[in-house]
C-alpha positions in Angstrom: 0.0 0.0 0.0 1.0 3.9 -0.4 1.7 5.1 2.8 1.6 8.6 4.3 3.9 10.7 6.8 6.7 8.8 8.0 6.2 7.3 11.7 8.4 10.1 13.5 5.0 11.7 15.1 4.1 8.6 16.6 7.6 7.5 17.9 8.0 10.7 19.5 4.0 10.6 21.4 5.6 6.9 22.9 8.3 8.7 24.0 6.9 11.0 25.6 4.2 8.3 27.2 7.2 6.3 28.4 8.5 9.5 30.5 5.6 10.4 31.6 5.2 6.1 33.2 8.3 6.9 35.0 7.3 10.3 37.3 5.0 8.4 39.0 5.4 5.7 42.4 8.1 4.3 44.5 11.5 4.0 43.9 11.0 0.0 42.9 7.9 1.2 40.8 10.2 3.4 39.0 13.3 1.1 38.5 10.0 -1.2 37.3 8.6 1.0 35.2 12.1 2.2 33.7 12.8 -1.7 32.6 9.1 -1.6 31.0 9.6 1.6 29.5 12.5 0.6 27.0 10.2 -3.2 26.2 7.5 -0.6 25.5 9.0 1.8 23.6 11.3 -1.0 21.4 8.2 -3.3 20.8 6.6 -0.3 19.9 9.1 2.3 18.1 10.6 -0.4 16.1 7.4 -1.7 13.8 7.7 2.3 12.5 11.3 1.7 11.3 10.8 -1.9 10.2 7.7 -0.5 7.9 10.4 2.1 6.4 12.7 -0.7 5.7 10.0 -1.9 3.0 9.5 1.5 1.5 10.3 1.4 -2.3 10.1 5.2 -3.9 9.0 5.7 -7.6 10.0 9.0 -8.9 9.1 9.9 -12.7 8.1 13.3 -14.6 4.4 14.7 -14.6 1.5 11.9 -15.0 -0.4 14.8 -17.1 1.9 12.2 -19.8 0.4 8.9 -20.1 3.7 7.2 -20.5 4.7 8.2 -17.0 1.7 7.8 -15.2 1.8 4.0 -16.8 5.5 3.5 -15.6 4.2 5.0 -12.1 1.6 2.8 -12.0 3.4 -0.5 -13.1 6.1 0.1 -10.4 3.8 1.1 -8.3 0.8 -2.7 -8.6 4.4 -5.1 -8.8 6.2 -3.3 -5.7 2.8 -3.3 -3.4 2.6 -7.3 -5.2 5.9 -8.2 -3.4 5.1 -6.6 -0.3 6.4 -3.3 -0.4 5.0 0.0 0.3 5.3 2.9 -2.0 5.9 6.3 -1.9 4.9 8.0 -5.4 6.4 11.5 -6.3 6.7 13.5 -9.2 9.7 15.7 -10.2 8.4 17.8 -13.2 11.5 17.1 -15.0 12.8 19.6 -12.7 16.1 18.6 -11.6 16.4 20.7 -8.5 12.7 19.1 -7.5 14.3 15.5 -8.3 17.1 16.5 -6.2 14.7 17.2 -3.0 12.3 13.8 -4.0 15.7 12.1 -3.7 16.3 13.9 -0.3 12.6 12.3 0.5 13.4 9.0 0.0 16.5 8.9 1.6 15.1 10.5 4.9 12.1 8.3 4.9 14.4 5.3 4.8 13.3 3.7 1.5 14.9 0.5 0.8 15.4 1.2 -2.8 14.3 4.1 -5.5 12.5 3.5 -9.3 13.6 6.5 -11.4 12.4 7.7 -14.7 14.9 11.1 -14.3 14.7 14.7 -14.8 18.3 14.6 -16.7 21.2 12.8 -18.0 23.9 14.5 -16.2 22.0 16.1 -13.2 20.6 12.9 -12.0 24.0 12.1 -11.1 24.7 13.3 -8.1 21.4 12.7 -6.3 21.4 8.8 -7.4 25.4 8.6 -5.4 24.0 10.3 -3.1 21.0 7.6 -2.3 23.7 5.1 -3.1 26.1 6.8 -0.3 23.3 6.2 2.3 22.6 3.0 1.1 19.5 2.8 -1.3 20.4 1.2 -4.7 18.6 3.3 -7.7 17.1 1.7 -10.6 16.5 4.1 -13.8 14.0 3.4 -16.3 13.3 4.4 -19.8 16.4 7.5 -19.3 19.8 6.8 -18.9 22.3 8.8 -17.1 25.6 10.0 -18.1 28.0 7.7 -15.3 27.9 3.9 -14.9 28.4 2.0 -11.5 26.4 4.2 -9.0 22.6 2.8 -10.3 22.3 -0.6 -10.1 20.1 -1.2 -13.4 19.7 1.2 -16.1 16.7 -0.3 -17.9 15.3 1.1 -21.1 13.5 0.7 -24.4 16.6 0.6 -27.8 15.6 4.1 -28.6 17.8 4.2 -31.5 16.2 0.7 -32.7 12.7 2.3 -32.7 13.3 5.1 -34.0 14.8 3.1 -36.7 11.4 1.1 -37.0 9.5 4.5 -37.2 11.8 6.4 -39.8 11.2 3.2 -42.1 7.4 3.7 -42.0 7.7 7.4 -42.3 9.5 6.7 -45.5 7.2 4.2 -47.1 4.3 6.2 -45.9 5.6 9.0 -47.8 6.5 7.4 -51.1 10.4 8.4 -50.2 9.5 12.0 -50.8 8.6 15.5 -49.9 9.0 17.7 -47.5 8.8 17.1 -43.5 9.4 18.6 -40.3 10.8 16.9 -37.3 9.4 17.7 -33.5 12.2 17.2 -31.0 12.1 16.4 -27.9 13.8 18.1 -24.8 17.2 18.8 -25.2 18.3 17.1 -21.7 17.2 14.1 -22.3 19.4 11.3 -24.0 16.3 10.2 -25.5 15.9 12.9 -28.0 19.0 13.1 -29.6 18.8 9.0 -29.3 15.6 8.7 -31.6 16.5 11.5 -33.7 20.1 9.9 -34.7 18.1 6.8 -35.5 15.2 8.5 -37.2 18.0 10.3 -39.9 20.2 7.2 -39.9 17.4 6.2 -41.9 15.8 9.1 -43.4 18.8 10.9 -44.9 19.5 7.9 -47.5 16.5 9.0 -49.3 17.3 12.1 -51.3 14.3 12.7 -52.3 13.1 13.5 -48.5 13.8 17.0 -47.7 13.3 18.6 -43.7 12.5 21.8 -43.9 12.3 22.6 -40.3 13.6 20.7 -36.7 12.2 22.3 -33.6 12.2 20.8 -29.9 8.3 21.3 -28.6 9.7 19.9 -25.1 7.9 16.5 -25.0 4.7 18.8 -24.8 1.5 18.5 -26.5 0.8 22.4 -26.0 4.2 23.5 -27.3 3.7 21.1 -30.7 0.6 22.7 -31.4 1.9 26.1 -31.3 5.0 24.8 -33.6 3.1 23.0 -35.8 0.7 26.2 -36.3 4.0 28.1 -37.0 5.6 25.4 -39.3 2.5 25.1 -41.5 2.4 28.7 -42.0 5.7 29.1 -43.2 6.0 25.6 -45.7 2.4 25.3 -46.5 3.4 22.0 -48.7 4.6 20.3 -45.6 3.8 16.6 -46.2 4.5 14.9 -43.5 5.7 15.2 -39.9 7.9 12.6 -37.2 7.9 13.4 -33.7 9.9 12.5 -31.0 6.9 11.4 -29.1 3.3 10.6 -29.2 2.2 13.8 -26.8 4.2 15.8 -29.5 2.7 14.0 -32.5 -1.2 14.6 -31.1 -0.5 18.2 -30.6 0.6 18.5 -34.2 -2.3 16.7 -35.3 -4.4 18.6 -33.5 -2.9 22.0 -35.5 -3.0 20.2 -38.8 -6.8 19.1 -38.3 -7.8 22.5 -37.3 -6.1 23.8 -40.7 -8.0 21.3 -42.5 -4.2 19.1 -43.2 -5.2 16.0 -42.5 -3.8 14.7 -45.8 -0.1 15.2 -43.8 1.4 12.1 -42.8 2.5 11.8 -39.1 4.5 9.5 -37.3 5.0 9.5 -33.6 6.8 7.5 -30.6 5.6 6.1 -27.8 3.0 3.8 -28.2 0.0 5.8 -26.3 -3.5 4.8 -26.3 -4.1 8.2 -27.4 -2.4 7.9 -30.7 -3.6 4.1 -31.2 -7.1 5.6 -31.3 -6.1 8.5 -33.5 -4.5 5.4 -35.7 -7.6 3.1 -35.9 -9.6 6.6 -36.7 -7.3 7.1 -39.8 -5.7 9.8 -38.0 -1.8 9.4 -37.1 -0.6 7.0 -38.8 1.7 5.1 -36.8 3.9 5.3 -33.8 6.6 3.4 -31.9 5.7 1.2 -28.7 8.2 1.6 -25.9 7.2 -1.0 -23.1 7.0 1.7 -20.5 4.6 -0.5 -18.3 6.7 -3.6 -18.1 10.2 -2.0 -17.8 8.6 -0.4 -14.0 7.9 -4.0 -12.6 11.0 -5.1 -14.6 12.8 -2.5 -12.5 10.7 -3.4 -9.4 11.9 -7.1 -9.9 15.3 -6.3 -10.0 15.0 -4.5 -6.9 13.2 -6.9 -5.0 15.8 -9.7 -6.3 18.9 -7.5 -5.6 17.8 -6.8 -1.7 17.7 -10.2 -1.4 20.6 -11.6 -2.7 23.0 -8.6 -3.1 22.7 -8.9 -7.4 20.2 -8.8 -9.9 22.0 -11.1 -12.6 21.9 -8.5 -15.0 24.0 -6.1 -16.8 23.5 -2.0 -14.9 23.1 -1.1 -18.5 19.5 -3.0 -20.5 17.8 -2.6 -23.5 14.3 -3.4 -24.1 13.5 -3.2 -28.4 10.3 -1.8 -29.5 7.6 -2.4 -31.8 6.0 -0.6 -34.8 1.9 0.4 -34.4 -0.1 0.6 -37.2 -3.9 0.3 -38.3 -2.9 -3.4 -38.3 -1.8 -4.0 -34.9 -3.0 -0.8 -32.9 -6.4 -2.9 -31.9 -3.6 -5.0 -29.7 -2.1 -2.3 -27.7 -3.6 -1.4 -24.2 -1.4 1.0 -22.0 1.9 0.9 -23.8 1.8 -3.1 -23.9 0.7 -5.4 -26.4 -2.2 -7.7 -25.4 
């Protein structure tokens, strides 16, 4: 189960109970009462400690995202499964917040931390830090910038996907015309990741010609208001890859209201937002990540490396991804395939 406040409030009420046992009676009823105070208070104080000992914190960016909330919630059904607790928190992709959620976690006393982080190289120092006082860290879908201070660094072959996504985007538009490409932000790994892949494969077609690259941020707001801008200014814009699926609705949503529907896009992800836009005729295809399955994969590991000292894997693990299209969109329920 989630749990709430840590248990300081009600060790320090049993403290004060116990003094106040031994102001009262005889000099044998105190020495009495002082050997019954410290039974009390250990078979009492400890159980608070013991429940913080099976704490397991899972930090990730905003759950307005989809993919996040899933990896939240994953980690979140396959820790309380094996008998942990939780503690959920949310870091904004705001480094300096994921700095003070990692402060959190280590004052609460968790036993180990699930991270989707806020930055390649500022994650850093807060995931030594845990790892100074103890708590291992285990990083999902974004890697960091150091090896050998998380203990498993699982996430979906970004470069592979892309990869699988450019090759639709190319077929889908005959191996020509002109494109724009949404980035997304410019800390993560993950967007320079998919948009190496993405041109690996793109740019042997000479035929397909980018007129504009723009990061919208991950955000579905800030793609709208790019999309709004790219379409005024290359108005025989055929088609467009994103860097994500909450990127790739917010420039469908522009191109719909500017009656564009005829332009091709392509996301990543593997939402069930853009699988309905897919079987509507909408997008037309993105890129599954398994966000769902890497969170208990990365609660699994946890659970198998407080118990034997080891998860039998490499720090550093790379789930591959799956093309969605009209044919297999029907399939996919909450970035996993049924």
């Amino acid at each position: 189960m989630s749990i709430g406040g840590p248990g300081l409030w009600e060790e320090l009420v049993l403290r004060c109970s116990c003094q106040e046992i031994q102001q009262g009676g005889n000099h044998d009823n105190q020495t009495q009462n002082r050997a019954g105070r410290w039974v009390l208070a250990g078979s009492l104080v400890i159980p608070a400690v013991a429940s913080a000992a099976d704490l397991i914190a899972i930090i990730t960016p905003s759950h307005d995202n989809p993919f996040f909330k899933a990896e939240a919630e994953g980690a979140k059904k396959r820790a309380e499964a094996l008998g942990y607790e939780t503690l959920v928190l949310v870091h904004d992709d705001d480094p300096n917040k994921q700095s003070e959620l990692f402060d959190t976690a280590i004052a609460r006393g968790a036993k180990a931390i699930i991270l989707d982080n806020a930055g390649a190289d500022a994650t850093v120092a807060p995931v030594r830090r845990a790892k100074e006082a103890g708590i291992p860290s285990f990083l999902i879908d974004r890697e960091i910038k150091e090896s050998g201070i998380a203990v498993s660094q699982i996430v979906s072959n970004n470069y592979q996907g892309a990869q699988l996504g450019a090759e639709e985007f190319v077929r889908l538009m005959g191996e020509e015309g002109k494109y724009a490409e949404l980035l997304g932000r410019e800390a993560d790994t993950n967007a320079g990741i998919r948009s190496a892949g993405y041109h690996d494969i793109i740019d042997q077609y000479p035929d397909m010609e980018m007129v504009v690259q723009q990061s919208a941020n991950w955000s579905q707001t800030e793609a709208y208001e790019k999309m709004e801008t790219i379409l005024q200014a290359n108005p025989d814009i055929k088609g467009v890859i994103s860097g994500n699926d909450t990127m790739a609705m917010g420039a469908w949503a522009a191109l719909e209201a500017a009656g564009r529907d005829d332009v091709i896009v392509v996301g990543f992800d593997g939402s069930n937002d853009v699988r309905d836009s897919i079987l509507e005729g909408g997008i037309k295809a993105t890129v599954l990540q398994p966000a769902y399955r890497q969170a208990e994969l990365a609660v699994e590991q946890a659970d198998q490396y407080l118990k034997t000292g080891s998860t039998g894997q490499d720090e550093k693990q790379l789930m591959d991804c799956i093309l969605i299209t009209a044919e297999n969109a029907g399939d996919l329920e909450t970035f996993a395939m049924n």
